[in-house]
C-alpha positions in Angstrom: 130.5 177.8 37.5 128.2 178.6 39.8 125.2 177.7 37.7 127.0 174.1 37.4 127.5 174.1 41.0 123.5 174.7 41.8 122.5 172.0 39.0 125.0 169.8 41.0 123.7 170.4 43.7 119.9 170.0 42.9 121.0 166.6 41.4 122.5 165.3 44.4 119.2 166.5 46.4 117.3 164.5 44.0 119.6 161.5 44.6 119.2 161.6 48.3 115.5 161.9 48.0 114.9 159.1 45.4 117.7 157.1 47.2 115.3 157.4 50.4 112.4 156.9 48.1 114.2 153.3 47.2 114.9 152.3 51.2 111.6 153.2 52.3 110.2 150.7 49.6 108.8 148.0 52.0 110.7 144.4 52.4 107.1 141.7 51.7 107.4 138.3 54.2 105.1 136.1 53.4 104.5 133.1 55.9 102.5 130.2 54.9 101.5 127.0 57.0 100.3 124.0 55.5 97.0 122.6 57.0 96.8 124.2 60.1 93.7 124.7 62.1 92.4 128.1 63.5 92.5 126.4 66.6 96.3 125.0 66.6 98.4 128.2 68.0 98.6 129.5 71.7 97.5 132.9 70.9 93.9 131.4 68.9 93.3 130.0 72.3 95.1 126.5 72.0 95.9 125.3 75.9 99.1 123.1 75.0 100.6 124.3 71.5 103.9 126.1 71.9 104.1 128.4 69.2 106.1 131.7 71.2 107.1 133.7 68.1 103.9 133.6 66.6 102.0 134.0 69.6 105.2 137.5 69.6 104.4 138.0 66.4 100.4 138.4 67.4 101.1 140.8 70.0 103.2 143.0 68.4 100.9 143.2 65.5 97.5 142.4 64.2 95.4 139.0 64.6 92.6 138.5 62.6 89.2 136.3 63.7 87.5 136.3 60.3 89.9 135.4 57.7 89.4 132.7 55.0 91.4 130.7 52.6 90.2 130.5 49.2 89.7 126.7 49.1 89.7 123.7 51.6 92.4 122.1 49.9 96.0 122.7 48.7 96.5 123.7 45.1 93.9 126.0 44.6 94.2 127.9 47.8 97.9 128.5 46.7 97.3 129.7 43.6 94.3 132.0 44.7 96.9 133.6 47.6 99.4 134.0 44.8 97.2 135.7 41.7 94.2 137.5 43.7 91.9 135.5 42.3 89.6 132.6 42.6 91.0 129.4 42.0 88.1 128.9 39.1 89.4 131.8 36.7 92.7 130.2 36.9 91.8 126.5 36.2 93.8 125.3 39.7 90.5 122.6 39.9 89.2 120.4 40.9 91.3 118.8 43.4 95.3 118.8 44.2 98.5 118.6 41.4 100.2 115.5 42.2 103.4 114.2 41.6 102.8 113.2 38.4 100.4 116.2 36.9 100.8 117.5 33.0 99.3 120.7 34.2 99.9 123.9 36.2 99.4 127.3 37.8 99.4 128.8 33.6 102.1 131.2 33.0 99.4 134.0 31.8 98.1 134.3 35.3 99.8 137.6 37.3 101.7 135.9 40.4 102.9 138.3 43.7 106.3 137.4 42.7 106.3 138.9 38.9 104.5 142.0 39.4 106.9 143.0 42.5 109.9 142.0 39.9 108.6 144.5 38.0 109.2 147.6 40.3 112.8 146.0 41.5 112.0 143.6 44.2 114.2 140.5 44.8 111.9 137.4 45.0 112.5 134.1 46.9 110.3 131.1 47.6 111.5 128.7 50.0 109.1 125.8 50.6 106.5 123.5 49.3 104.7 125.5 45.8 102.0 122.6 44.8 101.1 124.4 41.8 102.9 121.9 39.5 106.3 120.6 38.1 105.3 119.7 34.5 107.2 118.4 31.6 111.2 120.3 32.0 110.1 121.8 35.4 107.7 124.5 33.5 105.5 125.3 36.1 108.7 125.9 39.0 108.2 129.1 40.9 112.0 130.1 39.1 109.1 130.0 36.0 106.7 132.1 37.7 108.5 135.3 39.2 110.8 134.1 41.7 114.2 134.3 41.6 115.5 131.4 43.5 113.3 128.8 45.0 114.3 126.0 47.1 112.0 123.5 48.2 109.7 120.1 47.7 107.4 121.2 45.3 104.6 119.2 46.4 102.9 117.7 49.7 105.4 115.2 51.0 103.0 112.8 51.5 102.9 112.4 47.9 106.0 110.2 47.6 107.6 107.9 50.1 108.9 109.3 53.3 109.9 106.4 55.6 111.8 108.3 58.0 109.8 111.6 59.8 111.4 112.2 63.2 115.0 112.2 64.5 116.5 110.0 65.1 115.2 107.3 62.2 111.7 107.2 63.7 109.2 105.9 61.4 106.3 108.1 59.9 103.2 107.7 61.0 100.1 108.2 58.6 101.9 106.6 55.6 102.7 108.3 52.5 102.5 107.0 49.0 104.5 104.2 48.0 104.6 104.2 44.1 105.9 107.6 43.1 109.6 108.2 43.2 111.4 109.4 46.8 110.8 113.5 47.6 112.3 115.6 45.6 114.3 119.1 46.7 114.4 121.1 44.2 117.2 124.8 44.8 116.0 126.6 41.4 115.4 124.5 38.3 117.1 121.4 39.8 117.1 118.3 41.9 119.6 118.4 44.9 118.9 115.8 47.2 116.0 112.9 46.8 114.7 111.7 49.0 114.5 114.9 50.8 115.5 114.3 54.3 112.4 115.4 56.5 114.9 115.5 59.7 117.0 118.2 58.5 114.4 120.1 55.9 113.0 122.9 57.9 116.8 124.1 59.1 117.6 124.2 55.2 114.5 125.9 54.3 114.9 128.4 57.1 118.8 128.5 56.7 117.7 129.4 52.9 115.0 132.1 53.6 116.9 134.4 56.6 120.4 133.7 53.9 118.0 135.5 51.4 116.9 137.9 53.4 120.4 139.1 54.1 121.6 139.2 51.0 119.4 141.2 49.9 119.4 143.7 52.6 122.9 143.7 52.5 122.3 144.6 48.5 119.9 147.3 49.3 117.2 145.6 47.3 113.8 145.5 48.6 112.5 141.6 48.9 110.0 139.6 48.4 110.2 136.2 50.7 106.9 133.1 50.1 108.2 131.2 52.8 105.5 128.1 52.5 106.2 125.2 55.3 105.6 122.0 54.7 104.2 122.0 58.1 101.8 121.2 59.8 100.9 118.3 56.6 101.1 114.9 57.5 102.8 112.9 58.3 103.9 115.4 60.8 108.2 115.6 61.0 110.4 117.3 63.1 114.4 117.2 63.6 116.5 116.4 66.4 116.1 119.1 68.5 111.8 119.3 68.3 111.1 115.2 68.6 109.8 114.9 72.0 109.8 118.1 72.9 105.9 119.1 73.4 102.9 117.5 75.3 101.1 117.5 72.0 103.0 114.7 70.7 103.8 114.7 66.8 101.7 117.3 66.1 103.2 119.6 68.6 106.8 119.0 67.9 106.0 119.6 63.9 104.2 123.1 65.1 107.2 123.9 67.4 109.5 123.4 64.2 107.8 125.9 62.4 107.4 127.6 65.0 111.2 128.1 65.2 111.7 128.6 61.7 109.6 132.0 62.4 111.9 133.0 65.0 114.7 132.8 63.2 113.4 134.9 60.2 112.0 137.8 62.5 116.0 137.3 64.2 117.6 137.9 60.6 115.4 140.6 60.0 116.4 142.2 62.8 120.0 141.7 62.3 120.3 142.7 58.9 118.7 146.2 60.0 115.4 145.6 58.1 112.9 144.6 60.5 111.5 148.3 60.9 110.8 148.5 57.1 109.0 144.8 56.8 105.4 143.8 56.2 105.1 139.7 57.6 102.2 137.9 56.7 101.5 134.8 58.6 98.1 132.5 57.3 97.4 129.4 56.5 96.4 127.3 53.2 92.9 125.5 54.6 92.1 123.6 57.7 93.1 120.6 59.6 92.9 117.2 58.3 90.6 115.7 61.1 90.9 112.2 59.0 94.6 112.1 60.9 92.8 112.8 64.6 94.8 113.8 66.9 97.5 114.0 64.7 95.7 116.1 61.9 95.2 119.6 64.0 92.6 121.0 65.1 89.6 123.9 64.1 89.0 124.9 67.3 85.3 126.0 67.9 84.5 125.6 64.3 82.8 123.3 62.4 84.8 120.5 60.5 87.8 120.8 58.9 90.3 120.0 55.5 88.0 119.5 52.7 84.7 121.2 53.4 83.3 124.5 53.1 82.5 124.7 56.7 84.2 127.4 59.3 86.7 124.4 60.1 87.5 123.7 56.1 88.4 127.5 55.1 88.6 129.9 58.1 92.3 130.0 59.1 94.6 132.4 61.8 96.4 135.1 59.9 99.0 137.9 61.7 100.0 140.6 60.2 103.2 142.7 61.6 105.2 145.7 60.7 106.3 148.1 63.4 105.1 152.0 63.3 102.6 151.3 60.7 100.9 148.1 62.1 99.7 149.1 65.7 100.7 146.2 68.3 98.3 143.9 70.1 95.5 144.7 67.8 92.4 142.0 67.3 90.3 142.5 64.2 86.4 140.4 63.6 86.5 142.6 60.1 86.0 140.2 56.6 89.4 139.4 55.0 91.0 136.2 52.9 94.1 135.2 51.0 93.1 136.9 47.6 93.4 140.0 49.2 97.2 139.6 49.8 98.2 140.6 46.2 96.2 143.8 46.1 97.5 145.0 49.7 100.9 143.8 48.4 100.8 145.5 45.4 99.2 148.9 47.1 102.5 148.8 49.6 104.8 148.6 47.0 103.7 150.5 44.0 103.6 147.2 42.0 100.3 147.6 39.3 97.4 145.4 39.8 96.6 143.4 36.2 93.9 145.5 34.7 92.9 143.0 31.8 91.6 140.0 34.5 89.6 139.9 37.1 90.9 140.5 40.8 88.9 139.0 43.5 90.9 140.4 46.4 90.3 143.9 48.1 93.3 146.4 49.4 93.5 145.3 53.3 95.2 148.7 54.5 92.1 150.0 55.9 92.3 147.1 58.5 96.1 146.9 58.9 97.0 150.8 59.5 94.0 152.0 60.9 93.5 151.0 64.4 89.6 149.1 64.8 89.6 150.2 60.6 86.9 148.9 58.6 87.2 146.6 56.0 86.4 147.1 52.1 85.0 143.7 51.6 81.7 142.4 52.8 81.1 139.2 50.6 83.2 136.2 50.5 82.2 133.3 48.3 82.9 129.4 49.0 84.0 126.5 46.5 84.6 123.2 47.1 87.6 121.0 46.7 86.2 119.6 43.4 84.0 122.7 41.9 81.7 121.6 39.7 81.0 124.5 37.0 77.5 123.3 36.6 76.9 123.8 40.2 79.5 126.8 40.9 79.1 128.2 44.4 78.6 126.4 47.3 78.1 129.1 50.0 78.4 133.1 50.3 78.9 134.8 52.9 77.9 138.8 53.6 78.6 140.3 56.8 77.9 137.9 59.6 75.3 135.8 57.5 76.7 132.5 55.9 74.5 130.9 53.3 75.2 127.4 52.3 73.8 126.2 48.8 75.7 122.8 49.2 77.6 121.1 51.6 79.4 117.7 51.7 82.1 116.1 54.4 85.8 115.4 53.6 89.1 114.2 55.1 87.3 112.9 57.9 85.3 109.7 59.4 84.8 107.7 62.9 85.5 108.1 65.8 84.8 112.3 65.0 81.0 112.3 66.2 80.0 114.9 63.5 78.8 112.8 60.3 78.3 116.2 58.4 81.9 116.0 58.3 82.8 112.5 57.4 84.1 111.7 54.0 80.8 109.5 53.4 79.2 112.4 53.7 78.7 113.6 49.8 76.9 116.2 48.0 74.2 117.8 49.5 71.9 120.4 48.2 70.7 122.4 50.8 66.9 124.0 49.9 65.7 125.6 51.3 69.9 127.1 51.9 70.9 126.6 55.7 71.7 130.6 56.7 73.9 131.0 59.9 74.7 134.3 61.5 78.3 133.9 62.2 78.7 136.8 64.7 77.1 134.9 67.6 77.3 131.1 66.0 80.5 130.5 64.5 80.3 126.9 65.0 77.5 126.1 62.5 75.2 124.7 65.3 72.0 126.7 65.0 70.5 127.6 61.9 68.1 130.4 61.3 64.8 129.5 60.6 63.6 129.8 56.9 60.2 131.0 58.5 61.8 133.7 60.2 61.8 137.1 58.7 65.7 137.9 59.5 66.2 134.5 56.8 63.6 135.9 54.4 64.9 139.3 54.4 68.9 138.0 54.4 68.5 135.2 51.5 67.2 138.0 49.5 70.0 139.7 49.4 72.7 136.5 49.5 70.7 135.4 46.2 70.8 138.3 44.4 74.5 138.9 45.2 75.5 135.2 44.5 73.5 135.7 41.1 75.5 139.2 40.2 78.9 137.1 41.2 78.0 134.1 39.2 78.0 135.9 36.1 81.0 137.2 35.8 82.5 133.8 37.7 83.7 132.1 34.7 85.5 129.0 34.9 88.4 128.0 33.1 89.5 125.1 31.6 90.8 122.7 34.3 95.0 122.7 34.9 94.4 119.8 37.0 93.6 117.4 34.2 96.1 115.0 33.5 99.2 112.7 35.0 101.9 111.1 33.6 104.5 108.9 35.6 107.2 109.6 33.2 106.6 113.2 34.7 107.7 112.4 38.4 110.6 114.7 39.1 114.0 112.6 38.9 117.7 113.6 39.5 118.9 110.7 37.3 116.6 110.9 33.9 116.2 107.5 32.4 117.6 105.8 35.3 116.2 101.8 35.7 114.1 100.5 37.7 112.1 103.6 37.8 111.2 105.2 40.0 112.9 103.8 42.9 116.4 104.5 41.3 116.0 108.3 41.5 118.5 109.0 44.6 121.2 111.3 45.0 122.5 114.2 47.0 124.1 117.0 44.8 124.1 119.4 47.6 126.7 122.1 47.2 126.0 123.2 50.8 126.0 122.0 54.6 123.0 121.0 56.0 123.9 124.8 58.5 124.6 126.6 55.3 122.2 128.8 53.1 122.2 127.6 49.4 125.0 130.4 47.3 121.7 132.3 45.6 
């Protein structure tokens, strides 16, 4: 008896110990804004942008100054965020999925969400995915790891969107005429299109804090991809955010979002999980300065959406989780979004993919070590339409930034830069122009090939861009083909297509998170 008692015993230590071992697993928040510029929050310096709770979230945690996306444009800096790696290796190139795209993100690729289903996490996407619908909603994110997803699954501007602002004020900007009306999608089907811009942030945001509190309430560490369709144009905002900045449209879409990520951090905290919660907070690429005022803006950097330029690819990034991440910390370390999955992954004992390439690096150095050092020291650039004949189009090491090529994009008169402007095409720079990032971030002065610091510097960026290029392989392109018959549609078949595909199958109020 008592030998049964002490085995009992030792068993129900071992319970406690592995239960704890289960609670302590972090709770992943990932954050993700849609064309916004490192200079468009308060706390990256912006004089009239109201964005509070990030500017909280900043000083209670970490902001970085020298963190990239992996591409200037949509789709392909998605999917790099999501699988580690450069968007070349998974064939997200060249350009954007649209509405009407064959391809997608290929269901061999290793996303965030299915290697933390693998060590028990609850996954969630709430937003816009861009990595393609395809023929019976294939390439969804319920197809790719996550649980539950609700969401547009594309940039809104990629089907017609006559009313923006509250109450049934026009759009400005324009969005595309010929594809059918916005589709939201909760899982693997259509519940409202058109999706009404006025009231989609509050169902997003109702959707992602309803997540997180059923799952917290389940005891089952989560993984939230909360990816707004803000700041895109054209720029929306409900009732309660029209009118309500000095930075006109712009302003009131960032003060949507904005809200949206106070009310996450709020359920986090009420659901008793905050203390036990890594948020991520970036960016997909840089401001479309073809929209002007109403596109965002880079700040001090150089150019914006579209280019490999500071403006095109460097983005503001917070990270935050209380006792491990140490507040009001500022970081100028080297970092990007295809480190997320391996920092991800080291936090929660998921296993990195050993039979692919990861381009990411583990970030925990920078995150849990106050003024820690970061593992990487190289970042490498591609355009929006990589060429594989051409491959890179800049590397950077250190503080040096080498560009092979450069070309303009998603921009044009009256911006006084013509580097930028869309006219702008392919250029190849030789001898390569080699800035020193440290004390010019704004691409202005150039270092002098004749100088020895460029002689000694190229050397190097060569030889590394050479070793990289090797192993750099491109894969076939996922961004290949379109067919209309593909646009999504709540009423298959229906006549005339595809301006018959409207309905609202809703189950829930507009207040109400979706019954996941």
């Amino acid at each position: 008896m008592a030998a049964h008692c002490t085995v009992l015993a030792a068993a129900l230590v071992f319970l406690a110990i592995a239960s704890r071992a289960v609670q302590s697993t972090p709770n992943i928040v990932l954050l993700f804004a849609d064309d916004l510029g490192y200079g468009d929050l308060g706390c990256y310096g912006h004089p009239t942008s109201h964005s509070p709770n990030l500017d909280k979230m900043a000083a209670e945690g970490l902001r970085f100054t020298q963190f990239y996306s992996a591409s200037p444009v949509c789709s392909p800096s998605r999917a790099a965020l999501l699988t580690g790696r450069y968007q070349i290796r998974s064939g997200i190139w060249p350009g954007v999925f649209g509405a009407s795209s064959t391809g997608g993100l290929p269901h061999n690729e290793t996303t965030i969400a299915e290697g933390l289903k693998k060590v028990g996490y609850a996954t969630g996407m709430v937003g816009k995915w861009h990595l393609g619908v395809g023929a019976n909603n294939t390439y969804l994110p319920v197809n790719q790891g996550f649980d539950h997803y609700l969401g547009i699954p594309f940039s809104h501007d990629m089907c017609p969107c006559a009313i923006c602002f509250y109450p049934n004020q026009s759009c400005f900007d324009g969005c595309r005429k010929g594809e059918a009306p916005c589709p939201l999608f909760m899982d693997n089907e259509i519940v409202q299109q058109p999706a009404d811009l006025t009231t989609l942030t509050q169902r997003y945001t109702d959707a992602a804090t309803g997540f997180i509190q059923k799952s917290a309430a389940a005891k089952t560490p989560f993984f939230l991809y909360m990816a707004y369709q803000h700041t895109h144009h054209p720029q929306f905002a409900g009732q309660k955010f029209r009118n309500s900045t000095s930075r006109g449209t712009m302003g009131d879409s960032l003060i949507e979002m904005d809200d949206s990520v106070g009310q996450i951090f709020a359920a986090l905290k009420a659901s008793g999980v905050d203390d036990n919660t890594f948020v991520f907070f970036t960016a997909d690429n840089g401001p479309s300065l073809t929209r002007h005022v109403r596109g965002g803006n880079q700040g001090l950097l150089k150019c914006g959406k579209g280019t490999t330029y500071e403006g095109g690819q460097r983005e503001p990034a917070l990270a935050w989780m209380p006792g491990k991440i140490a507040a009001g910390q500022i970081t100028h370390e080297l970092a990007g979004t295809v480190d997320v999955l391996p920092t991800v992954f080291k936090l929660t004992g998921a296993e990195i993919p050993s039979d692919r390439i990861i381009d990411g690096v583990d970030m925990s150095s920078i995150l849990f070590t106050e003024q820690g050092k970061a593992i990487r020291t190289h970042y490498f650039y591609y355009p929006k339409n990589p060429e594989p004949t051409i491959g890179l189009y800049g590397i950077r090491n250190n503080q040096y930034k080498a560009h092979f090529y450069t070309e303009g994009s998603h921009c044009g008169p009256p911006y006084r830069d013509e580097d930028c402007w869309s006219k702008t095409g392919q250029k190849k720079q030789d001898p390569p122009i080699l800035f020193n990032l440290l004390i010019d971030p704004s691409e202005r002065y150039p270092i002098s090939p004749k100088s020895d610091e460029y002689k000694t510097v190229m050397a190097e960026l060569n030889q590394t861009a050479t070793e990289f290029s090797r192993t750099a392989v491109f894969r076939g392109s996922e961004i290949h083909g379109s067919s209309a018959a593909l646009q999504p549609c709540c009423k298959p078949g229906c006549k005339p297509f595809p301006g018959c595909c409207v309905c609202n199958k809703l189950p829930y109020s507009a207040r109400t998170s979706p019954p996941w």
